[in-house]
PyMOL Python script that loads the backbone (N, CA, C, O; Angstrom):
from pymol import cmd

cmd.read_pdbstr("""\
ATOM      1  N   UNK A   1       8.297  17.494  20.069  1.00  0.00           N
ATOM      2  CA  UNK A   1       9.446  18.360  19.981  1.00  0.00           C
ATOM      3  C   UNK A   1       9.523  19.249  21.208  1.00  0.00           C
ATOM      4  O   UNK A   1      10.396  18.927  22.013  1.00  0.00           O
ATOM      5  N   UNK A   2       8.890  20.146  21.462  1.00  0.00           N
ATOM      6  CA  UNK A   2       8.635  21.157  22.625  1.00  0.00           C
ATOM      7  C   UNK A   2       7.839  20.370  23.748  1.00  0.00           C
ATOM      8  O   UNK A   2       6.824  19.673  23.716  1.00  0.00           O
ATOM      9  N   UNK A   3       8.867  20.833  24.936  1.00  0.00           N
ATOM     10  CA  UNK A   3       8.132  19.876  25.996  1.00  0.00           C
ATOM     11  C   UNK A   3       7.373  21.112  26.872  1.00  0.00           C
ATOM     12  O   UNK A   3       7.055  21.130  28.061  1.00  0.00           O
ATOM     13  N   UNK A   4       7.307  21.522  26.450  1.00  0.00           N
ATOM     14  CA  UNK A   4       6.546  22.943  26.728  1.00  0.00           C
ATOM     15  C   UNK A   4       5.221  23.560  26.027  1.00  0.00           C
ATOM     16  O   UNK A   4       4.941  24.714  25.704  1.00  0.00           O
ATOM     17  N   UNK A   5       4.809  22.844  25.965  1.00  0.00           N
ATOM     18  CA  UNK A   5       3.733  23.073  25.239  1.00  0.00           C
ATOM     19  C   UNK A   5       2.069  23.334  25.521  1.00  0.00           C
ATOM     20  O   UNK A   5       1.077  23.067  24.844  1.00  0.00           O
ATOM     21  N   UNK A   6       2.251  23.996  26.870  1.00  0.00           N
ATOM     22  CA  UNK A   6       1.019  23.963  27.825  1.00  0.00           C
ATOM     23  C   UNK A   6      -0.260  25.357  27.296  1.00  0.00           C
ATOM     24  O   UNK A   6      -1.434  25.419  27.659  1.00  0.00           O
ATOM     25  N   UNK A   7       0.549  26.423  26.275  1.00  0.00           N
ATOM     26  CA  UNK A   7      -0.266  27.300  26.039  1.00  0.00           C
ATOM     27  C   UNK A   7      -1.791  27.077  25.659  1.00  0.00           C
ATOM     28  O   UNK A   7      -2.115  26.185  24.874  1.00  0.00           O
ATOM     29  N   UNK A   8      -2.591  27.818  26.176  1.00  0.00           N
ATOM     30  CA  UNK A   8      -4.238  27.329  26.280  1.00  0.00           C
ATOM     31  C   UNK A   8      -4.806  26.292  26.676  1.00  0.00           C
ATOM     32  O   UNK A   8      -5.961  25.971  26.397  1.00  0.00           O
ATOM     33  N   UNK A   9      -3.961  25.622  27.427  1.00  0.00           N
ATOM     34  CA  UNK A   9      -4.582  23.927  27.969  1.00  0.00           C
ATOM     35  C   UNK A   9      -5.125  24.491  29.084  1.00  0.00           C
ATOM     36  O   UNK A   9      -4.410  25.239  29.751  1.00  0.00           O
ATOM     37  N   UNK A  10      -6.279  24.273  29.428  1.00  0.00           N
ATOM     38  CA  UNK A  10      -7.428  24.095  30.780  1.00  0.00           C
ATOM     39  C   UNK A  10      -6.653  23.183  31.725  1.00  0.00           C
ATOM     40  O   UNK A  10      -5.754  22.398  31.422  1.00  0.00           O
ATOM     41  N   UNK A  11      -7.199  23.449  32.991  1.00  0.00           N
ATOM     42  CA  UNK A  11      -6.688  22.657  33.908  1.00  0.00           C
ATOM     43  C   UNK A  11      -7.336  21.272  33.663  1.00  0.00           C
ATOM     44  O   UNK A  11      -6.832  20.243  34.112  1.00  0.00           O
ATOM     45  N   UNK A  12      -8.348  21.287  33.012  1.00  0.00           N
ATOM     46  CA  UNK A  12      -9.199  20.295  33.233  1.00  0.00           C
ATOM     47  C   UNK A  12      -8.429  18.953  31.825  1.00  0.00           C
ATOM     48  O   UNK A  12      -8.214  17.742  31.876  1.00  0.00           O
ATOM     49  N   UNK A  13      -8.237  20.026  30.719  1.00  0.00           N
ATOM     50  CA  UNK A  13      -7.448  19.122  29.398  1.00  0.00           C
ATOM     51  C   UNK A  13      -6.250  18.469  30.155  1.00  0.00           C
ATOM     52  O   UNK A  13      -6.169  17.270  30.426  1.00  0.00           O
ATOM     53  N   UNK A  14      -5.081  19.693  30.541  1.00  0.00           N
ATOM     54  CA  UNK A  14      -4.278  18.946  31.704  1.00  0.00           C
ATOM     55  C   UNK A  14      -3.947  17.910  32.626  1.00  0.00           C
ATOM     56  O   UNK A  14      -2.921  17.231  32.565  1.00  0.00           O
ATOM     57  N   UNK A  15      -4.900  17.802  33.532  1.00  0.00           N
ATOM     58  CA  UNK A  15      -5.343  16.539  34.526  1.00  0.00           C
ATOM     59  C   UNK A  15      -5.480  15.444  33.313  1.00  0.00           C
ATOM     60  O   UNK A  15      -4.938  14.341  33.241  1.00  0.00           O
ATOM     61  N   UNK A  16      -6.170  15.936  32.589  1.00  0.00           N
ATOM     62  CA  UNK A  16      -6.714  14.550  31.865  1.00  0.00           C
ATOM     63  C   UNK A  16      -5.450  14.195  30.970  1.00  0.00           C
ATOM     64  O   UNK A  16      -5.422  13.012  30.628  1.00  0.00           O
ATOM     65  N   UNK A  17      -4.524  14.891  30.576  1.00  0.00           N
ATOM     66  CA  UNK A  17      -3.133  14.849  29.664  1.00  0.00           C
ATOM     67  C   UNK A  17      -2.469  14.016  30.687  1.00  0.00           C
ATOM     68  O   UNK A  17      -2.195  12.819  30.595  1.00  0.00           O
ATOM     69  N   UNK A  18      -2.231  14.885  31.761  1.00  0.00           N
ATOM     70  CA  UNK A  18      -1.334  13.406  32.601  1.00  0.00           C
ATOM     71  C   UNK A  18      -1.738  12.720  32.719  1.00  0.00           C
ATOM     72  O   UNK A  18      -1.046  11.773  32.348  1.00  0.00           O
ATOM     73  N   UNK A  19      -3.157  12.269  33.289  1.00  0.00           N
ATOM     74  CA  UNK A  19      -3.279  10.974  33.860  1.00  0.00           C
ATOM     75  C   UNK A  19      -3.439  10.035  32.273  1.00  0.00           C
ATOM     76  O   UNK A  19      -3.160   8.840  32.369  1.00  0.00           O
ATOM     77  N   UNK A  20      -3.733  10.387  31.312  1.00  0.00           N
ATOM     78  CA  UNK A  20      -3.244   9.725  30.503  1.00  0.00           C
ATOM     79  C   UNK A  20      -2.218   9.353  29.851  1.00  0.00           C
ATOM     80  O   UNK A  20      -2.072   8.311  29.211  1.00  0.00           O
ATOM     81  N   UNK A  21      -1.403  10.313  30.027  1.00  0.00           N
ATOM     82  CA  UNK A  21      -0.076  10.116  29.570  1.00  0.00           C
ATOM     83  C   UNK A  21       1.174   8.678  30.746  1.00  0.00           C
ATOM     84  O   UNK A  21       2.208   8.035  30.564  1.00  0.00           O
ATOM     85  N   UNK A  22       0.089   8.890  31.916  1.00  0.00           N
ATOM     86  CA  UNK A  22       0.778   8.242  33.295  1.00  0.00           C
ATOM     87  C   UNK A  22       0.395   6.226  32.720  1.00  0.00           C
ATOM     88  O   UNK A  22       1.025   5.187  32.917  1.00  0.00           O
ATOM     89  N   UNK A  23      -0.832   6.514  32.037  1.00  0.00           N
ATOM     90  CA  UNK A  23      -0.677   5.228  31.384  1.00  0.00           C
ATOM     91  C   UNK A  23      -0.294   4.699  30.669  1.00  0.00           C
ATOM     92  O   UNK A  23      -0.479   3.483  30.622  1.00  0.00           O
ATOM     93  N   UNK A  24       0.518   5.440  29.645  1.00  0.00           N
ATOM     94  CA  UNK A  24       1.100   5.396  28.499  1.00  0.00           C
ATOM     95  C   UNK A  24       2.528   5.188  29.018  1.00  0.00           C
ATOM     96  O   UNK A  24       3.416   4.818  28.250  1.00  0.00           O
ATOM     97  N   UNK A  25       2.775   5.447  30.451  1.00  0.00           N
ATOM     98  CA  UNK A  25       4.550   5.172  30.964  1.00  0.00           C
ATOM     99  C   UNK A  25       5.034   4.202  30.804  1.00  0.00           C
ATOM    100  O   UNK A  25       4.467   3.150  31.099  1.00  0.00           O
ATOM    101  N   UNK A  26       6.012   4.243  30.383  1.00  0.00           N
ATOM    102  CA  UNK A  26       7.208   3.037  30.430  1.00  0.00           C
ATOM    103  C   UNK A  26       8.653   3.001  30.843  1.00  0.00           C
ATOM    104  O   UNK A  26       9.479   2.090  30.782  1.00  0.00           O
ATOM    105  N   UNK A  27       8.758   4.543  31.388  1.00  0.00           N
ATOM    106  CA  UNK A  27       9.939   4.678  32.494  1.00  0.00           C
ATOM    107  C   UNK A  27       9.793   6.701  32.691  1.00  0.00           C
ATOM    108  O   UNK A  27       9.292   7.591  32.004  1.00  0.00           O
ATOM    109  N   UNK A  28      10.437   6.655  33.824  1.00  0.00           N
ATOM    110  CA  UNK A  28      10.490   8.460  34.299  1.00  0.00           C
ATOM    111  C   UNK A  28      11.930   8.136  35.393  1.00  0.00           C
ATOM    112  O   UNK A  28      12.093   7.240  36.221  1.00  0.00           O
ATOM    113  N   UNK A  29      12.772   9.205  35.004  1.00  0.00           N
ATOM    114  CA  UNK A  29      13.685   9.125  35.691  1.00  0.00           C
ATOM    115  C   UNK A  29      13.828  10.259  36.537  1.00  0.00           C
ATOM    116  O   UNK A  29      14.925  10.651  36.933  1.00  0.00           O
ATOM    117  N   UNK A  30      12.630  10.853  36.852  1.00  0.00           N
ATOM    118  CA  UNK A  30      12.697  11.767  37.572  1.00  0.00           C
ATOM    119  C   UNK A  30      12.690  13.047  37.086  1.00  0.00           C
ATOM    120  O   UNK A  30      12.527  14.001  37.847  1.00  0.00           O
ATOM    121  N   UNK A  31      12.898  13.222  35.522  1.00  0.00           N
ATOM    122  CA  UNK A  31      13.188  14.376  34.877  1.00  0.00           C
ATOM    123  C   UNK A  31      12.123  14.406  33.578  1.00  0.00           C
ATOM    124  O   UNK A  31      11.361  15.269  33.142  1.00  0.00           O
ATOM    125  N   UNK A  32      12.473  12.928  33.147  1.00  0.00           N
ATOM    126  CA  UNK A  32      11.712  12.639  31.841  1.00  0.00           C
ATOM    127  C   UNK A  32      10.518  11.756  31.707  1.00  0.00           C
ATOM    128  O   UNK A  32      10.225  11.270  32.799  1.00  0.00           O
ATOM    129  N   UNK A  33       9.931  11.478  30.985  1.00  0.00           N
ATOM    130  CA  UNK A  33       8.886  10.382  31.411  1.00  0.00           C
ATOM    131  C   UNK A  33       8.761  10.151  29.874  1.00  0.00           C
ATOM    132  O   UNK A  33       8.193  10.924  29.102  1.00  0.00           O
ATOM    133  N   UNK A  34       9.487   8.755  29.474  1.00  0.00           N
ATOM    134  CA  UNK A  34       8.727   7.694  28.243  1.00  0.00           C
ATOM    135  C   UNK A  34       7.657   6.953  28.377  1.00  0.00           C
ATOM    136  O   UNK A  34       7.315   6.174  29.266  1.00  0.00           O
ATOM    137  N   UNK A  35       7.029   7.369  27.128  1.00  0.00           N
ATOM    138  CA  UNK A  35       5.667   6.858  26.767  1.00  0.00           C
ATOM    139  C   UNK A  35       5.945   5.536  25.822  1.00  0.00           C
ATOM    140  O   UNK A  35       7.051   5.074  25.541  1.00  0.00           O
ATOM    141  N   UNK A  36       4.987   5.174  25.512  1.00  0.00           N
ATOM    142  CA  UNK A  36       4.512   4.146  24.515  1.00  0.00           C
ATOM    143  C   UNK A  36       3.951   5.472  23.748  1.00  0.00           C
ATOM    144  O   UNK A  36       3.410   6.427  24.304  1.00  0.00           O
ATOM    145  N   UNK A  37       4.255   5.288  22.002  1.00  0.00           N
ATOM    146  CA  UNK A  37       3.807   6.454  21.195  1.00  0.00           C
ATOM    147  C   UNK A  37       2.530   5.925  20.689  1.00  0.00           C
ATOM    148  O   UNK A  37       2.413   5.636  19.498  1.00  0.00           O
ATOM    149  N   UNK A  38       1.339   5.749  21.731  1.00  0.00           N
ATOM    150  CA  UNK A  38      -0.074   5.764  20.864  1.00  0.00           C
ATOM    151  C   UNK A  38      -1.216   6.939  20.696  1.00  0.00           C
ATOM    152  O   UNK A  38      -2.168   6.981  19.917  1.00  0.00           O
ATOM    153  N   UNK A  39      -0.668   8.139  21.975  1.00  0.00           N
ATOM    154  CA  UNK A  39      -1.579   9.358  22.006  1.00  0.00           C
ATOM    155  C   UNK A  39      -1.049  10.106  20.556  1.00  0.00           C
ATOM    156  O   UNK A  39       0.064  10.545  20.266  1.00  0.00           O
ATOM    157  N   UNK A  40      -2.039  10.071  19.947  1.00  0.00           N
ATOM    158  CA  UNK A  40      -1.571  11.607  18.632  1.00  0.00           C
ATOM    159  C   UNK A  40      -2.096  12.698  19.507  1.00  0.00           C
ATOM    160  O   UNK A  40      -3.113  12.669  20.199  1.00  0.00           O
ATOM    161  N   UNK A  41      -1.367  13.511  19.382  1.00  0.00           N
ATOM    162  CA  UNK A  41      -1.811  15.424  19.693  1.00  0.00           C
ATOM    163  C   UNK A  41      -1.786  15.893  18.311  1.00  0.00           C
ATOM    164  O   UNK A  41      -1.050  15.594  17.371  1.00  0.00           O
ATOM    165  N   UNK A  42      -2.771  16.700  18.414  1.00  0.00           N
ATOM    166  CA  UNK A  42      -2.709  17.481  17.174  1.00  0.00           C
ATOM    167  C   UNK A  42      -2.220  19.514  18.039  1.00  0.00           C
ATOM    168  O   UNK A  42      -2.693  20.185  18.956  1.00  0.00           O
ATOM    169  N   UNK A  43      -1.368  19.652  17.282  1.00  0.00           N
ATOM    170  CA  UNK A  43      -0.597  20.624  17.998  1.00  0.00           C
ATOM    171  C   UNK A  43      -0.348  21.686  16.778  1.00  0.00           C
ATOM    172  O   UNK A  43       0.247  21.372  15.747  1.00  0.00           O
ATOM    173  N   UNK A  44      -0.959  23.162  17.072  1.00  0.00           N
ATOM    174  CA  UNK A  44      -0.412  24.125  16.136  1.00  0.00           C
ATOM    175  C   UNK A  44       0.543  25.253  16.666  1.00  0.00           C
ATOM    176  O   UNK A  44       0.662  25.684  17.813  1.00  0.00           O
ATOM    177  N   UNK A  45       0.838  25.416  16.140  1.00  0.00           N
ATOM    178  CA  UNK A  45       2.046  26.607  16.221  1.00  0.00           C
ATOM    179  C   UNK A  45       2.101  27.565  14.652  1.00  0.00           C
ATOM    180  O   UNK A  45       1.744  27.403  13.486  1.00  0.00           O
ATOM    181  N   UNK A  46       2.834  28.696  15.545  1.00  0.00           N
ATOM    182  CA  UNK A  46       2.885  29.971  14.006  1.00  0.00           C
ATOM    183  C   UNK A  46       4.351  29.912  13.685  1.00  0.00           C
ATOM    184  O   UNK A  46       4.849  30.949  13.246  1.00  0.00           O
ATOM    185  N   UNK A  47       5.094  28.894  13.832  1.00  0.00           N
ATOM    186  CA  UNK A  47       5.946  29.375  13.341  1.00  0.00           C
ATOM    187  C   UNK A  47       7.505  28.084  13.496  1.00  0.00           C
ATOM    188  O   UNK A  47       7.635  27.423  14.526  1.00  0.00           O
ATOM    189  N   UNK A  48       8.160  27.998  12.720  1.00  0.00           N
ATOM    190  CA  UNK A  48       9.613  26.998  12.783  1.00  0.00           C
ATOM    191  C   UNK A  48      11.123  27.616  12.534  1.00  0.00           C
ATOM    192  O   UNK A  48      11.644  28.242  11.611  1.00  0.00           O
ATOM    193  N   UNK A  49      11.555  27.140  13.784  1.00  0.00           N
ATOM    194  CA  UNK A  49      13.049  28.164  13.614  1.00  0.00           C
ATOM    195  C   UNK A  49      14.316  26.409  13.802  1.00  0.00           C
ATOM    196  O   UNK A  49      13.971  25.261  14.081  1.00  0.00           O
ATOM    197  N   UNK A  50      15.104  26.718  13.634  1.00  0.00           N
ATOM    198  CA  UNK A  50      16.476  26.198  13.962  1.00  0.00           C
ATOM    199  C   UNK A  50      16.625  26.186  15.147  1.00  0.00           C
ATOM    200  O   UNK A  50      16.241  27.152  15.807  1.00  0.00           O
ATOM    201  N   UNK A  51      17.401  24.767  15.925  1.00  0.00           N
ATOM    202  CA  UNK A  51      17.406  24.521  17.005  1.00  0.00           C
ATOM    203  C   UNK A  51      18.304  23.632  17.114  1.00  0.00           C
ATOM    204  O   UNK A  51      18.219  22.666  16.356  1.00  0.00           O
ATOM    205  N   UNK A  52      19.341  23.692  18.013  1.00  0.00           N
ATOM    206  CA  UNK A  52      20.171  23.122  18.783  1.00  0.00           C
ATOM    207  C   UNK A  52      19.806  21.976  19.670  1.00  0.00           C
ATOM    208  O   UNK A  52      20.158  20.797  19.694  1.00  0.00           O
ATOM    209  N   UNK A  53      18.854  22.813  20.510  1.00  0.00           N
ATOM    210  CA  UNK A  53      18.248  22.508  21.399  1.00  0.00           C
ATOM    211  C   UNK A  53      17.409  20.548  21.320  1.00  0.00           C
ATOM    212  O   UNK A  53      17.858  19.651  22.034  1.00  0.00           O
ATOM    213  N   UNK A  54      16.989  20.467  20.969  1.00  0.00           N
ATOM    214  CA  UNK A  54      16.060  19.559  19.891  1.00  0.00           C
ATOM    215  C   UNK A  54      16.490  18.717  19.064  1.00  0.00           C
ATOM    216  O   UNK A  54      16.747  19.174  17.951  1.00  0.00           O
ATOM    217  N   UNK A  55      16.678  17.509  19.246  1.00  0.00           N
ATOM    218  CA  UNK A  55      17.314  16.218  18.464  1.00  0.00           C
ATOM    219  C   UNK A  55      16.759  16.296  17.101  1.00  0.00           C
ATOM    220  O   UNK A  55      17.417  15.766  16.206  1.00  0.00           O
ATOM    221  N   UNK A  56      15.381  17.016  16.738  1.00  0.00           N
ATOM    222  CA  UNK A  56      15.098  17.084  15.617  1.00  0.00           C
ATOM    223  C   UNK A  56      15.605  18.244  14.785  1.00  0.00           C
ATOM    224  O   UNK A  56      15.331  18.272  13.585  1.00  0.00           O
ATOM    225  N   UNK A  57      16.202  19.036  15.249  1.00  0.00           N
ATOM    226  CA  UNK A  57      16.522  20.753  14.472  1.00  0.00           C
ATOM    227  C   UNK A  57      15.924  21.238  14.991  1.00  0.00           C
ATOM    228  O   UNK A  57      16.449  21.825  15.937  1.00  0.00           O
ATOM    229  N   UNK A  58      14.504  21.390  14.840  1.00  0.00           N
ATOM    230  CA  UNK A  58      13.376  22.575  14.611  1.00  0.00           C
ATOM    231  C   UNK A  58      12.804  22.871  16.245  1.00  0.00           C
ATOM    232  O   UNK A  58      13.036  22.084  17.163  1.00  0.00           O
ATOM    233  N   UNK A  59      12.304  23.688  16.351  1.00  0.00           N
ATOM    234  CA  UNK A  59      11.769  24.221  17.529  1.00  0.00           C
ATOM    235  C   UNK A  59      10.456  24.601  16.688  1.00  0.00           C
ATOM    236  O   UNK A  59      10.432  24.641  15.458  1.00  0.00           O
ATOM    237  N   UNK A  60       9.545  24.830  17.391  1.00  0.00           N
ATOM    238  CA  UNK A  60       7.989  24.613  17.108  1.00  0.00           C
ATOM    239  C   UNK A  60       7.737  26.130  18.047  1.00  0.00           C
ATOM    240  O   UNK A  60       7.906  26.237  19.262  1.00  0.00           O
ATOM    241  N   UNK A  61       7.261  27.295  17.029  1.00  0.00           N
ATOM    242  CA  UNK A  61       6.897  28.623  17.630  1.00  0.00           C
ATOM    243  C   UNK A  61       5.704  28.990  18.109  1.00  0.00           C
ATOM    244  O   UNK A  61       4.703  29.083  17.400  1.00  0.00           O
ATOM    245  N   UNK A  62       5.743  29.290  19.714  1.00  0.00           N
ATOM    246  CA  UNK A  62       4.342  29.457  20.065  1.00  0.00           C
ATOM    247  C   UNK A  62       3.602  28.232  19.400  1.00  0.00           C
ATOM    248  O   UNK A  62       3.097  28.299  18.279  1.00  0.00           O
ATOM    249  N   UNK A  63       3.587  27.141  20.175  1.00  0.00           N
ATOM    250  CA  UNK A  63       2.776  25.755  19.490  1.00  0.00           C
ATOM    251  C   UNK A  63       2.004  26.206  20.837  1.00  0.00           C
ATOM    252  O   UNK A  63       2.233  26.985  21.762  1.00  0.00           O
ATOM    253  N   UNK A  64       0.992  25.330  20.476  1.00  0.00           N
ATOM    254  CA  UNK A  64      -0.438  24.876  21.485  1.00  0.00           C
ATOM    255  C   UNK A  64      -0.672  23.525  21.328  1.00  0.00           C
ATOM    256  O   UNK A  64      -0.102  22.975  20.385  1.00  0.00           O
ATOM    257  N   UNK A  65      -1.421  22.838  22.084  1.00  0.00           N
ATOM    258  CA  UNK A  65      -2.040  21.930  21.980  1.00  0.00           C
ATOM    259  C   UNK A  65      -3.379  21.845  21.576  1.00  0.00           C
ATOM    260  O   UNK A  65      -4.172  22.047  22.495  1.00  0.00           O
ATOM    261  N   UNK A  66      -4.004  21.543  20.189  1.00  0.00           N
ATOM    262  CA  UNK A  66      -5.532  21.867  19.613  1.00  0.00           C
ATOM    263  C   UNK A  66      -6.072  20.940  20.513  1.00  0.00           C
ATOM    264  O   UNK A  66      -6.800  21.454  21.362  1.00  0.00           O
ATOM    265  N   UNK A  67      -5.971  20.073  20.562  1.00  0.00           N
ATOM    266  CA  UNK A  67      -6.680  18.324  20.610  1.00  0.00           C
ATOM    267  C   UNK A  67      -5.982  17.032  20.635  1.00  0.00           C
ATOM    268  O   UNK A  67      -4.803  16.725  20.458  1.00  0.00           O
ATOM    269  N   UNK A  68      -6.666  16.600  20.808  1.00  0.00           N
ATOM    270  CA  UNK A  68      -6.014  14.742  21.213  1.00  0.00           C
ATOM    271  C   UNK A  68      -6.814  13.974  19.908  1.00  0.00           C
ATOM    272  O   UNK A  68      -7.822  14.612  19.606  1.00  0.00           O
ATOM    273  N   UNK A  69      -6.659  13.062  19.275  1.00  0.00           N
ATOM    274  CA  UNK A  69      -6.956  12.901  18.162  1.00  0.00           C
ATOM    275  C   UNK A  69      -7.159  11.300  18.006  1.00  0.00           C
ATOM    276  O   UNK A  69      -6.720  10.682  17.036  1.00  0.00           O
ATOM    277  N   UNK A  70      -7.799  10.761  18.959  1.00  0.00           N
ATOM    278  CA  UNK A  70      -8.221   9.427  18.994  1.00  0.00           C
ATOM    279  C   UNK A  70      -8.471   8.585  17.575  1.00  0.00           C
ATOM    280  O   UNK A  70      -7.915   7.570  17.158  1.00  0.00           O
ATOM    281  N   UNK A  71      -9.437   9.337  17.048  1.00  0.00           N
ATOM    282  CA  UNK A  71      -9.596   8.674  15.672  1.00  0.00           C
ATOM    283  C   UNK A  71      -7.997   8.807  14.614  1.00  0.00           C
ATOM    284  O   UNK A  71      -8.070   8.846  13.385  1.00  0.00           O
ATOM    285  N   UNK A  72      -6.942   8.849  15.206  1.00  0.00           N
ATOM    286  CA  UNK A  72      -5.924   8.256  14.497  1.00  0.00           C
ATOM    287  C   UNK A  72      -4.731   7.329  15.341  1.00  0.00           C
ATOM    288  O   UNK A  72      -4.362   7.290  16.515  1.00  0.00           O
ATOM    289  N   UNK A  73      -4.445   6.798  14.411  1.00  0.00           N
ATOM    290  CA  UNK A  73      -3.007   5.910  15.081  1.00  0.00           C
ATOM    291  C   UNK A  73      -1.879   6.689  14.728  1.00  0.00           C
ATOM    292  O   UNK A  73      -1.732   7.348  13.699  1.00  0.00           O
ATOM    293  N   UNK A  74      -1.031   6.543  15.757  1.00  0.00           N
ATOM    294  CA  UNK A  74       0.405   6.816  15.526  1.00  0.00           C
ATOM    295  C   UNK A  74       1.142   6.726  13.959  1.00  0.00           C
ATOM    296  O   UNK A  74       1.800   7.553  13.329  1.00  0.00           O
ATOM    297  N   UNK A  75       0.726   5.382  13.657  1.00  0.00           N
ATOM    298  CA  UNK A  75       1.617   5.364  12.432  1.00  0.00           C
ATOM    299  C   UNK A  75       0.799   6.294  11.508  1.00  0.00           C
ATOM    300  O   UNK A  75       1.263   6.025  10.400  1.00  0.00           O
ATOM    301  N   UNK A  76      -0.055   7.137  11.350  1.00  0.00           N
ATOM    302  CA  UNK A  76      -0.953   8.269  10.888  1.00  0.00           C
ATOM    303  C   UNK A  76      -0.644   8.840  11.271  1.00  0.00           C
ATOM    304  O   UNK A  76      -0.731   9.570  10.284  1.00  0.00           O
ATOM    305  N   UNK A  77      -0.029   9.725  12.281  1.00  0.00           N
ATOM    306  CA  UNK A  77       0.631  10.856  12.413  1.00  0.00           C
ATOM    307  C   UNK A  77       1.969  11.462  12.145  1.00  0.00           C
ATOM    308  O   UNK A  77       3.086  11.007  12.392  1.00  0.00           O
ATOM    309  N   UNK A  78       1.457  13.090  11.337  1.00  0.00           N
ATOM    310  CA  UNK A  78       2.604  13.098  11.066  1.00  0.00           C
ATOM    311  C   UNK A  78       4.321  12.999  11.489  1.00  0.00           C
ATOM    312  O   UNK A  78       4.604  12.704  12.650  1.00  0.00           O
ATOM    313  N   UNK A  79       5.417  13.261  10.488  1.00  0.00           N
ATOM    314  CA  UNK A  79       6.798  12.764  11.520  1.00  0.00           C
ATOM    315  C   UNK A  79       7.489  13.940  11.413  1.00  0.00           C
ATOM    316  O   UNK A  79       7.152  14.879  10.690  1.00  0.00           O
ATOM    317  N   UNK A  80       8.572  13.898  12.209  1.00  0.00           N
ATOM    318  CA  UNK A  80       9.868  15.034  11.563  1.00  0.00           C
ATOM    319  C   UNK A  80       9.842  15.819  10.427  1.00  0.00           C
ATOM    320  O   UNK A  80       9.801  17.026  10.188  1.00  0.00           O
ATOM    321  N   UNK A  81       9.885  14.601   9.678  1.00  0.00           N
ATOM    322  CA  UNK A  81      10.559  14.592   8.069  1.00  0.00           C
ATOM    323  C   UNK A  81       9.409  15.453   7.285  1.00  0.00           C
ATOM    324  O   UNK A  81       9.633  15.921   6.168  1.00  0.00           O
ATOM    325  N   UNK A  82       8.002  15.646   8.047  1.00  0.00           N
ATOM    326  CA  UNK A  82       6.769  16.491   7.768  1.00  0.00           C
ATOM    327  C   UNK A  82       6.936  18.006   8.175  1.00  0.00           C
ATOM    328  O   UNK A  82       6.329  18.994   7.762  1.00  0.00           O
ATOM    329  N   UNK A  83       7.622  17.928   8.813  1.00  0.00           N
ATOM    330  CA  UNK A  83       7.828  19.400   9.957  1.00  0.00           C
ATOM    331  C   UNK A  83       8.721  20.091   9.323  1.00  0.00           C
ATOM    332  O   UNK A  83       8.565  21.300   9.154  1.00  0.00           O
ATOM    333  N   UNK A  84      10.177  19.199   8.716  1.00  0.00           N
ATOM    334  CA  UNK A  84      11.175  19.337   8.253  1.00  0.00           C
ATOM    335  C   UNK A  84      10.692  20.139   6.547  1.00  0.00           C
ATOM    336  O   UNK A  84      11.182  21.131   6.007  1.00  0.00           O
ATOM    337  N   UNK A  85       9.780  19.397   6.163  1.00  0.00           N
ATOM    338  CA  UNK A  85       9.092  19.910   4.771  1.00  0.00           C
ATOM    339  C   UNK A  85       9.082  21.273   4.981  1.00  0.00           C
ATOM    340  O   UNK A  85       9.699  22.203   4.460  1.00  0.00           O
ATOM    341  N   UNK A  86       7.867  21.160   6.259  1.00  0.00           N
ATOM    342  CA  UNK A  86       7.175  22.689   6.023  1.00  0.00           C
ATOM    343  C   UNK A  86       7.975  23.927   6.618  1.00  0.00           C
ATOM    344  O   UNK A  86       7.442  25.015   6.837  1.00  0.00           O
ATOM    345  N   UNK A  87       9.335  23.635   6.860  1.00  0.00           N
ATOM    346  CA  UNK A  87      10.417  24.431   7.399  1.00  0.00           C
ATOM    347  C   UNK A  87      11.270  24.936   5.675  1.00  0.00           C
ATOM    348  O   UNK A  87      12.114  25.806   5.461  1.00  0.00           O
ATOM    349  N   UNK A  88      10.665  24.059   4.816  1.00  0.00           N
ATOM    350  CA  UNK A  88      11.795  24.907   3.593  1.00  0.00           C
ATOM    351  C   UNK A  88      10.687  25.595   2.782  1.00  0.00           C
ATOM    352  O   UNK A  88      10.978  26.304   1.818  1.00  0.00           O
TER     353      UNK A  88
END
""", "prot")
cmd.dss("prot")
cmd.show_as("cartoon", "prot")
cmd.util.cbc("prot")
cmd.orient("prot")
């Protein structure tokens, strides 16, 4: 959701976020960069508001990035429609 999501990442988590994420490419147009969806992040935030902004509604408050979460697959992670829950 938030492509902004750099709060508390080390330079060192960083480096290692792109260059993994650089393998996961499957197009960048200069602005954006699609992945293949196999990295899970596990990502917290305090808080969910309404959003325009965001193809999904929600905007994600003060999120972080906890961790990268190898021991799951994509289709194990949660979706929208999870986010969307914990917004009512």
């Amino acid at each position: 959701m938030s492509r902004k999501t750099f709060k508390d990442m080390t330079d060192e988590m960083l480096a290692w976020q792109t260059a993994r994420f650089r393998e996961l490419e499957v197009a960048d147009d200069g602005w954006n960069v699609t992945l293949r969806p196999e990295q899970v992040v596990e990502i917290a935030f305090d808080g969910l508001q309404r959003s325009t902004r965001y193809p999904g509604g929600l905007a994600l408050r003060f999120a972080r990035v906890l961790r990268y979460r190898d021991d799951k697959t994509a289709a194990a992670a949660d979706t929208i429609d999870t986010v969307r829950a914990l917004a009512h």
